[in-house]
N, C-alpha and C positions, 0 to 999 in steps of 0.2 A: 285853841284861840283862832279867829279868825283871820284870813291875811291883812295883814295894817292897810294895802292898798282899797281891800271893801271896807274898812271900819271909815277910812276918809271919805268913800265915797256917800255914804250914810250921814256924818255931821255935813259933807256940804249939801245934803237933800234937807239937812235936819230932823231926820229921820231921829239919830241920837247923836248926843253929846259929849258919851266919855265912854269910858270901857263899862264900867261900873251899870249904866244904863244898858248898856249891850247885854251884858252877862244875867241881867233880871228880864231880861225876851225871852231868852232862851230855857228850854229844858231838858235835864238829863232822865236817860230812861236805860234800866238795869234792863238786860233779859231780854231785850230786843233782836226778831226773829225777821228776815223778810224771804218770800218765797217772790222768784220769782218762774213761772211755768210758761213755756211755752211748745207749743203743740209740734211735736215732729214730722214731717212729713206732708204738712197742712196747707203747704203752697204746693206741692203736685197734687193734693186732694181739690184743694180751689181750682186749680186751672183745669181739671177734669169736671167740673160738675158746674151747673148755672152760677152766675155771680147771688141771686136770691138764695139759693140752698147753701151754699157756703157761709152768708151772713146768718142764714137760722139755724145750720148747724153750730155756729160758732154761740151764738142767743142762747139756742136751749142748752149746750155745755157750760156757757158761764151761770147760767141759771144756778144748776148744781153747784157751781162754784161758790158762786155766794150763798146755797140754801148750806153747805156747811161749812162758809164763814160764820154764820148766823151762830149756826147749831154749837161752834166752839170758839166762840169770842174770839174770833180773827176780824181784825179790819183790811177788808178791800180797799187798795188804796189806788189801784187802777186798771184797763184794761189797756195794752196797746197791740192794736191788730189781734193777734193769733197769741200773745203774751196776756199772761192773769199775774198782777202781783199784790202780793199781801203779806200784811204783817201781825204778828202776834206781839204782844204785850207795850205796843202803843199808847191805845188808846184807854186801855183798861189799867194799864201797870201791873195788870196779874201775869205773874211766870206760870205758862200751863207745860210744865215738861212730856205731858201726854200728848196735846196739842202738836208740838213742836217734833218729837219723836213720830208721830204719826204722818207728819208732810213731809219732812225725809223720807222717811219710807216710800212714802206714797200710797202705804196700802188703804187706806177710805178714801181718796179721790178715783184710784182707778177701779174698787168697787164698785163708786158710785156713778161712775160713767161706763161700768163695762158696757157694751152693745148700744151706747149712744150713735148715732150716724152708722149704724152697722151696715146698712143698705150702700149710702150711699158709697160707702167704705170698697166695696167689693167691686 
C-alpha cells in the first residue's frame, strides 16, 4: 500500500478518490528482473580521452545494449550517464529464466562487447 500521506495528496489533486480507485492504476507483475550496469572504470576512461569519443564510445556500447534487449524481450528502461538499466518481464509478463540467468552471469553482454573501445581502452 501506498503511504496514506501520497493517497491524500492525490484526492486533493483529484487525481483519485478512494483506495479502491488507486488499486485499479496500478499493476502487479510476477517475475520481475531489473538489471542495473554500470561501466567500471568509465570515469578514468572519459577523463583520458576527448569528451566526443567518450559520448560515441558510450553510443556504440549502448547500441549493443539494446540490439540484445531486442534480441531477448528485455525492456530498456533507461540510460543514465555510464548506467544501462533494464528489465525483464515488465513489459511482456513473460518470465524468461534464460534471459535472466544470462544477465547475471553476464556472459552475452560481455561477449558482445568484447573489444568495443579496445583502442581507446589502451
Amino acid at each position: 500500500c501506498p503511504p496514506p500521506s501520497f493517497v491524500k495528496e492525490l484526492r486533493k489533486k483529484n487525481f483519485v478518490n478512494s483506495w479502491r480507485e488507486l488499486r485499479s492504476l496500478s499493476h502487479r507483475h510476477l517475475g520481475v528482473s531489473i538489471l542495473f550496469a554500470d561501466l567500471i572504470g568509465f570515469a578514468e576512461f572519459s577523463s583520458a580521452v576527448h569528451p566526443g569519443r567518450a559520448m560515441e564510445y558510450l553510443s556504440d556500447l549502448f547500441l549493443v545494449f539494446d540490439s540484445l534487449c531486442d534480441e531477448w524481450d528485455v525492456y530498456k528502461v533507461e540510460t543514465v550517464g555510464d548506467q544501462y538499466v533494464a528489465a525483464v518481464g515488465v513489459v511482456t509478463g513473460k518470465i524468461n529464466t534464460e534471459v535472466l540467468s544470462l544477465a547475471s552471469r553476464g556472459d552475452r553482454t560481455v561477449e558482445s562487447v568484447n573489444g568495443a573501445g579496445e583502442d581507446e581502452v589502451r
